[in-house]
C-alpha positions as CSV (number, residue, x, y, z in Angstrom):
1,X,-12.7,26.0,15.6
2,X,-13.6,25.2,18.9
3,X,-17.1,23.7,20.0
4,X,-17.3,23.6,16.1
5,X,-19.0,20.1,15.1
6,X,-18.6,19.8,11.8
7,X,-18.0,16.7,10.9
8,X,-14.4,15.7,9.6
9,X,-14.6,13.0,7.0
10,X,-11.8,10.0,6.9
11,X,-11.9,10.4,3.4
12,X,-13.9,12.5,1.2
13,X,-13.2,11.3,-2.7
14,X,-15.6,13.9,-3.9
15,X,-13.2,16.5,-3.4
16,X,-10.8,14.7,-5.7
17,X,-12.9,14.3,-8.2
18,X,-14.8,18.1,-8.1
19,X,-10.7,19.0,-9.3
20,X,-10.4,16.6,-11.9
21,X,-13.9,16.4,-13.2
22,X,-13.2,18.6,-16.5
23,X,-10.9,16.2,-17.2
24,X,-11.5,12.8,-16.3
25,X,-14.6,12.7,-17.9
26,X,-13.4,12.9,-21.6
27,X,-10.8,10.6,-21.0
28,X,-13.1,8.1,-20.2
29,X,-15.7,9.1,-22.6
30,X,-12.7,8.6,-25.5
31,X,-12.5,4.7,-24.1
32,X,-16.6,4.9,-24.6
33,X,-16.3,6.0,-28.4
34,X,-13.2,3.8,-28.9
35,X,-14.7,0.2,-27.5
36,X,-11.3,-0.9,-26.8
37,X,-12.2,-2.0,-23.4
38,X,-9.7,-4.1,-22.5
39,X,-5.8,-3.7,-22.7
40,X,-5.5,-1.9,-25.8
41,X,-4.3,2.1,-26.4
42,X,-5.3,3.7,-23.0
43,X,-3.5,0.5,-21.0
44,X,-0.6,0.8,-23.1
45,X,-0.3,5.1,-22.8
46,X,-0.9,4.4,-19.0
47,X,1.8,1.8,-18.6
48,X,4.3,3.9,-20.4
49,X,3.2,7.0,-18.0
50,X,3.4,4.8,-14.9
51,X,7.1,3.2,-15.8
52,X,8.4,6.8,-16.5
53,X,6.9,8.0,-13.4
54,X,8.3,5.1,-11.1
55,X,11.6,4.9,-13.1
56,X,11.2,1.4,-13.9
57,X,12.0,-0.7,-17.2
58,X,8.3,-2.6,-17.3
59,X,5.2,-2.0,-16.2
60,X,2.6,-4.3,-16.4
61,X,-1.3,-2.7,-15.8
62,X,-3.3,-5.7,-13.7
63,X,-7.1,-6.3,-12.9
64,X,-5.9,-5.2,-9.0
65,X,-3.3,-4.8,-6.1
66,X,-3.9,-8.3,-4.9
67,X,-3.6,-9.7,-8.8
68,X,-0.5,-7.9,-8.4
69,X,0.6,-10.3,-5.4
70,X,-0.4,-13.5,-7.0
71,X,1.2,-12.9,-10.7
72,X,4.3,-11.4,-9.3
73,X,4.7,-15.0,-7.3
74,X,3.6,-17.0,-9.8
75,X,5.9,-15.2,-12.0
76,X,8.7,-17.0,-9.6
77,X,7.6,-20.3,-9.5
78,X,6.3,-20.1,-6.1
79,X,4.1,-22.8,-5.3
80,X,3.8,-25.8,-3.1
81,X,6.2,-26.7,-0.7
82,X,7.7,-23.3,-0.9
83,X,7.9,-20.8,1.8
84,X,7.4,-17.0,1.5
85,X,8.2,-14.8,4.3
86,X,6.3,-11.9,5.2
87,X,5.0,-9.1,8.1
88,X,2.0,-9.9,9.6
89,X,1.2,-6.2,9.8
90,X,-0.5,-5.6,6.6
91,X,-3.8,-5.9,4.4
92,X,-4.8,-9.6,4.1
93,X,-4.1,-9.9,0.4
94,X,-0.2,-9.3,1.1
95,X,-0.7,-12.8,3.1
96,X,-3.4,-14.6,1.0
97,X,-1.7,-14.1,-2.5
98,X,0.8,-16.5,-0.8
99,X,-1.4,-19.1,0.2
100,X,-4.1,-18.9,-3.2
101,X,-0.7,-20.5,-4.8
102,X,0.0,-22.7,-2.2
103,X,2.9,-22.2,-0.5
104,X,3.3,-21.2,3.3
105,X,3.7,-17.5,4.8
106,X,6.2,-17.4,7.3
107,X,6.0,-14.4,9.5
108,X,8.6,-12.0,10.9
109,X,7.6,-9.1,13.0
110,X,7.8,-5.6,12.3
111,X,10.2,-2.8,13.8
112,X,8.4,-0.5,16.2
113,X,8.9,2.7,14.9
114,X,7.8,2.7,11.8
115,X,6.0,-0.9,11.6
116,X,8.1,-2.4,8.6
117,X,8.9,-5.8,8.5
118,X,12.2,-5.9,10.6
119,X,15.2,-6.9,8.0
120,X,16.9,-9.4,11.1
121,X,13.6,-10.5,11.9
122,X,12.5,-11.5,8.1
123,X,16.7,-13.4,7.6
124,X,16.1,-15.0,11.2
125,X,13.3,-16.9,10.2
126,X,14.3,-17.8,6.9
127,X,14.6,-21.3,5.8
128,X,16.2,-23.5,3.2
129,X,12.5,-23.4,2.0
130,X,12.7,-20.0,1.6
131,X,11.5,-18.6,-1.9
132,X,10.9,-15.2,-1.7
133,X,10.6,-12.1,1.0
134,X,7.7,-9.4,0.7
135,X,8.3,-6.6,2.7
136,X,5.4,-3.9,2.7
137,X,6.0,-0.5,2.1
138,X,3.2,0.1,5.2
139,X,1.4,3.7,5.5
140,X,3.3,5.3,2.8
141,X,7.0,4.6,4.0
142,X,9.9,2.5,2.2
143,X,11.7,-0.9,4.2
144,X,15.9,-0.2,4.0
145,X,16.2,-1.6,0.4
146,X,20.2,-2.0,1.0
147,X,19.8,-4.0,4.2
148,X,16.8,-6.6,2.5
149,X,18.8,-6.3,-1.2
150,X,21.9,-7.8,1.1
151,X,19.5,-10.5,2.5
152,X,18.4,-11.8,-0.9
153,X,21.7,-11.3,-2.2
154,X,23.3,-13.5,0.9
155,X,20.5,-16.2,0.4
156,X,19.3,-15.6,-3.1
157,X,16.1,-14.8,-2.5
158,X,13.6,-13.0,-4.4
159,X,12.2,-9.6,-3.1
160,X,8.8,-9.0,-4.0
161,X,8.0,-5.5,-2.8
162,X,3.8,-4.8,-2.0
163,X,3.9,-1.2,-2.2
164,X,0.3,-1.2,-2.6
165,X,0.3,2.2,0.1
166,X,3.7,4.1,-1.4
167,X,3.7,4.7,-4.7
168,X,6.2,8.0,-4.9
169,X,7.5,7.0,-1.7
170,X,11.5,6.8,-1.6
171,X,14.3,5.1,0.5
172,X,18.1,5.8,0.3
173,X,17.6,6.9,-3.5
174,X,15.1,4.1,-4.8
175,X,11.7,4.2,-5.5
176,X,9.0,2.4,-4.0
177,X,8.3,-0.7,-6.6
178,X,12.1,0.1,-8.2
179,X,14.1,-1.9,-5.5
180,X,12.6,-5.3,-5.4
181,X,12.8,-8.4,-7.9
182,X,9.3,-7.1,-8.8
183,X,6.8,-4.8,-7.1
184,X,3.2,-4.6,-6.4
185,X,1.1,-1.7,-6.6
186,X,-2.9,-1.2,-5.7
187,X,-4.8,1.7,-7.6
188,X,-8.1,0.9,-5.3
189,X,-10.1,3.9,-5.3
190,X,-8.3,5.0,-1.9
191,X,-5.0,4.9,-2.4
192,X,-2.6,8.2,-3.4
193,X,-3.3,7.0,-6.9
194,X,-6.7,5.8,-7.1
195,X,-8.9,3.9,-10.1
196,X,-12.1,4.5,-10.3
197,X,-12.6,0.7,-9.2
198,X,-10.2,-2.0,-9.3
199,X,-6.9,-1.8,-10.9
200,X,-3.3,-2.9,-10.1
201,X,0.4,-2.7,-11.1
202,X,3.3,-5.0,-11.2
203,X,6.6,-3.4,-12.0
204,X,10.5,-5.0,-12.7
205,X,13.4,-4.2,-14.4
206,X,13.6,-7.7,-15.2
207,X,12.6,-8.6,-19.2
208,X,11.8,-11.9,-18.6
209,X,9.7,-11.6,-15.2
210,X,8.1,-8.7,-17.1
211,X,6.7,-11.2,-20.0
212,X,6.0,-14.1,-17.8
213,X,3.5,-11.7,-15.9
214,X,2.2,-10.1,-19.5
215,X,1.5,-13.3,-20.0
216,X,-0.2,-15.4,-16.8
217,X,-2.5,-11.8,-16.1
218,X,-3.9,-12.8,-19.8
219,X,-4.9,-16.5,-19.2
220,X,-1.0,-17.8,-20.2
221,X,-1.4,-16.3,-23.6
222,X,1.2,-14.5,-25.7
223,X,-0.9,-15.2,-28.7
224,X,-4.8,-15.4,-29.1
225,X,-6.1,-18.8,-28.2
226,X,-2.5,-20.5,-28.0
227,X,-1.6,-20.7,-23.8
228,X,1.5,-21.2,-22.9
229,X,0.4,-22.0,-19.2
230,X,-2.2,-21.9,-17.1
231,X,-2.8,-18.4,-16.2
232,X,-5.9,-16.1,-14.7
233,X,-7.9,-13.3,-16.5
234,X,-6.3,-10.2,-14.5
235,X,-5.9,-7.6,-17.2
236,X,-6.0,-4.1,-16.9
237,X,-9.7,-2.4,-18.5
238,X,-9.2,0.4,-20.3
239,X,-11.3,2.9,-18.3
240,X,-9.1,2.9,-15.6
241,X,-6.0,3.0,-17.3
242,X,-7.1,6.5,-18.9
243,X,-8.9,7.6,-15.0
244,X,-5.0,6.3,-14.2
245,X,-3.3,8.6,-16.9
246,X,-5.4,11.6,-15.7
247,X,-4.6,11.4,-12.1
248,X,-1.2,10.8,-12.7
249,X,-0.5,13.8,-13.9
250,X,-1.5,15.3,-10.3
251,X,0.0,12.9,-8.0
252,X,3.3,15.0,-6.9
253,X,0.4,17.7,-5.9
254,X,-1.7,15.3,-4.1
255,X,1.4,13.8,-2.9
256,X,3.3,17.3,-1.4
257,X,-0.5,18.3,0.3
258,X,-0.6,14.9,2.5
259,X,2.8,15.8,3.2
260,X,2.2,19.2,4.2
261,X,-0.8,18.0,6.1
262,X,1.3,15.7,8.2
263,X,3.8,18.4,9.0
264,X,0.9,20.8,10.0
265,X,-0.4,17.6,12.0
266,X,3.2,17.5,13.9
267,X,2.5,21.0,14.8
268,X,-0.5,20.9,16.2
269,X,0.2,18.3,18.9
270,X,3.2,19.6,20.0
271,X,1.3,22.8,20.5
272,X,-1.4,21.0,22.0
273,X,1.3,19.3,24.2
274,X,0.0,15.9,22.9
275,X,2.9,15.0,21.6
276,X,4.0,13.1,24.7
277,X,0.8,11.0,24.4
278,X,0.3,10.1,21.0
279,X,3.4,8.8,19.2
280,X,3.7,10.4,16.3
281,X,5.1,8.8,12.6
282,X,8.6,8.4,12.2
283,X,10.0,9.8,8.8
284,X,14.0,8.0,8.0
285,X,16.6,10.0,7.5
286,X,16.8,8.7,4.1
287,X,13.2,8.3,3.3
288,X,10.4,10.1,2.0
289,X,7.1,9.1,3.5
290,X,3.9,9.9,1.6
291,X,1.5,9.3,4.0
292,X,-0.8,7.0,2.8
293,X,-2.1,6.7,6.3
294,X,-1.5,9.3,8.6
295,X,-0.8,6.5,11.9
296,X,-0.3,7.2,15.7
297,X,0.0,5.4,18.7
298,X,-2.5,6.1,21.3
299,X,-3.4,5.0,24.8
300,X,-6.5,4.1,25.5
301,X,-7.0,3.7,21.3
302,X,-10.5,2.5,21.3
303,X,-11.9,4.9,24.0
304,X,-10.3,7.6,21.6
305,X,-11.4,6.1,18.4
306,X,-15.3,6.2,20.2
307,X,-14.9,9.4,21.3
308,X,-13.8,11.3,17.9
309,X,-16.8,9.0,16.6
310,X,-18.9,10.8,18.6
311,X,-17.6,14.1,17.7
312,X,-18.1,13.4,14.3
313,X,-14.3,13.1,13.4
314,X,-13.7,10.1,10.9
315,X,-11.0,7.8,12.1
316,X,-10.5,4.1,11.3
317,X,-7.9,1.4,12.4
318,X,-5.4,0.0,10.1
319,X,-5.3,-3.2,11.2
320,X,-6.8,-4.7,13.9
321,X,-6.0,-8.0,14.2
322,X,-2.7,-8.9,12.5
323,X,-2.9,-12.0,10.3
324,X,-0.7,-14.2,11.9
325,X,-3.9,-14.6,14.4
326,X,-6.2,-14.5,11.9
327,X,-8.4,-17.5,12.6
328,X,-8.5,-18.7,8.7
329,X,-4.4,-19.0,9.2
330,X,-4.9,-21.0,12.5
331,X,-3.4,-24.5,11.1
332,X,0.1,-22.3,10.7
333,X,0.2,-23.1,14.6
334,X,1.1,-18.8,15.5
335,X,-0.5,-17.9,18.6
336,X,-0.7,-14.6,20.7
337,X,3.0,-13.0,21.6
338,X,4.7,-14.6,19.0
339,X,5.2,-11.8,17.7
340,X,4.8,-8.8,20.2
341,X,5.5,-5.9,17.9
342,X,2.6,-6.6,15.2
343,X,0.1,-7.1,18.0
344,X,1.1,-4.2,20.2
345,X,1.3,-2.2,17.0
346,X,-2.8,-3.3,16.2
347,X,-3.6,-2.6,19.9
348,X,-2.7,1.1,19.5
349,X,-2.6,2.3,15.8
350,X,-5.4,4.9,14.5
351,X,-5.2,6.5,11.5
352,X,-6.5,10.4,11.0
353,X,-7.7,12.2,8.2
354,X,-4.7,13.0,6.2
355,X,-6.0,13.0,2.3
356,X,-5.0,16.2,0.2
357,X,-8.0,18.3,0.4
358,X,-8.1,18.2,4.2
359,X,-8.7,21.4,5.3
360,X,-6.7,22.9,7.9
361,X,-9.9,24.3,9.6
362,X,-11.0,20.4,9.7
363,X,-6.6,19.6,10.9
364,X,-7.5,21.9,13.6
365,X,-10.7,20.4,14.3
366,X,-9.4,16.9,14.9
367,X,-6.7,18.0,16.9
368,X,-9.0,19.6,19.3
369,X,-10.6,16.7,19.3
370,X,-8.3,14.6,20.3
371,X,-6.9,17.3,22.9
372,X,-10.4,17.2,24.4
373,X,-10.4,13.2,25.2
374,X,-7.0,13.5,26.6
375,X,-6.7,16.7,28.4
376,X,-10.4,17.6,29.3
């Protein structure tokens, strides 16, 4: 591989598709001759599917990951006045499905080794105003559900899980989405399991929660044109509940190659002797990681980041700028080093290609690439 310049793609969804073609094309083609667009048969089949899969009681097929957010809090009440507290470290919508329903984030920093919101962190700064927690299940790894299920147990709280970036992922015996009060999934067209456009998941083994969310995602209506409440249009469209249903069937492949692809990636540096440099991800003893993102730390990140640009090896950051300093959330008064670990963590992070049809030719390839900016 060497002076090869191919170019390494981030993410190539073509691939993906070229091995599913045969047979996501007549499952949407089925919606096509059926007209049942919205909710209906496919939506039904896929949430079935989806709460088998997860082990879950109910699973309820939304309009997107960050609907998720906002009708799994509104399915608790939260609202003004309340507070909701949260990693900084995360996607935006983690932190703006809190404040579209008015209540505060409050922010706790992460742990540094595998940049989960920090369990002492999230109970120190938790208030008598406190209404629910939401950890993130970040990169493709679970948060301890024993030490946060303790937490909301001691202060009965709410967990709201956003494991947008783990679906499959495990931690000491539960399932991402399985642990939580209710949890939160994204099927935007990059995740492990991807839509083909916008699509989201709530999950709970909670009858109730499970209703009230069956019911605010369709405009607060159990019945047609009789609302219960005031609710949002946030259903699931048929199309990509029967994409969904295809795909699922292949996830614990797609799932065991970006795991095989991270353990090949750990072998590489070490061989390469970059494994001093770089820090690589941390897997917990009880955990399964499935590598959502495929995250180091590395010195001089943005000189690295230019310089795999420039060999044509796709890269990206993931995030930047954590939200706690994002200037729309100014007024919450945070300012930089409150909280060291999320902005030291967006200082260094980079994310590599890691998604299943990575080649190992192109594993090879970025690894020399990165060899090259570090070790000439």
């Amino acid at each position: 591989m060497k002076n090869d310049s191919t170019p390494v793609p981030f993410l190539d969804l073509s691939r993906e598709y070229a091995e599913i073609a045969s047979e996501i094309e007549p499952a949407v083609l089925d919606v096509l001759r059926s007209q049942a667009y919205v909710l209906g048969p496919a939506v039904e089949r896929f949430e079935r599917e989806i709460a088998a899969h997860l082990g879950v009681e109910h699973a309820i097929g939304v309009s997107s990951g960050s609907d998720a957010l906002l009708l799994a809090l509104a399915a608790l009440d939260i609202g003004p006045g309340d507070q909701v507290v949260t990693t900084p470290f995360t996607f935006f919508a983690t932190v703006s499905a809190i404040t579209r329903l008015g209540a505060e984030p409050v922010f706790a920093d992460i742990a540094p080794d595998d940049y989960l919101l920090d369990p002492e962190q999230a109970e120190r700064v938790a208030t008598d105003r406190t209404r629910a927690i939401v950890p993130v299940q970040l990169y493709g790894q679970c948060v301890d559900p024993n030490a946060f299920d303790a937490i909301a147990r001691k202060r009965r709280i709410p967990i709201v899980e956003d494991a947008a970036q783990a679906i499959g992922a495990r931690r000491a015996g539960v399932a991402a989405g399985a642990f939580g009060d209710l949890g939160c999934f994204s099927f935007y067209p990059t995740k492990n399991l991807a839509a083909v456009g916008e699509a989201g998941l709530v999950t709970t083994g909670d009858e109730r929660l499970a209703a009230r969310v069956r019911r605010l995602r369709d405009h607060g209506s159990e019945r047609r044109y009789e609302h219960l409440e005031v609710g949002w249009n946030a259903r699931l469209d048929a199309i990509q509940a029967a994409a969904l249903s295809v795909k699922l069937a292949h996830l614990d492949a797609w799932t065991a190659a970006r795991v095989k692809n991270a353990t090949r990636y750990g072998e590489l540096f070490r061989a390469a002797g970059l494994a001093g440099t770089l820090t690589l991800p941390t897997v917990a003893a009880d955990a399964t990681h499935v590598f959502h993102q495929y995250v180091v730390r590395a010195p001089r990140r943005d000189g690295l980041q230019a310089h795999l640009a420039a060999e044509g090896v796709g890269c990206s950051i993931h995030y930047p700028q954590p939200i706690h300093l994002q200037p729309c959330f100014e007024s919450l008064g945070y300012r930089p080093g409150d909280l060291p670990e999320s902005e030291r963590a967006a200082a260094e992070v980079l994310a590599l290609p890691i998604f299943p049809q990575l080649r190992s030719a192109e594993l090879e390839r970025v690894v020399e690439a990165i060899a090259s900016f570090y070790l000439g």
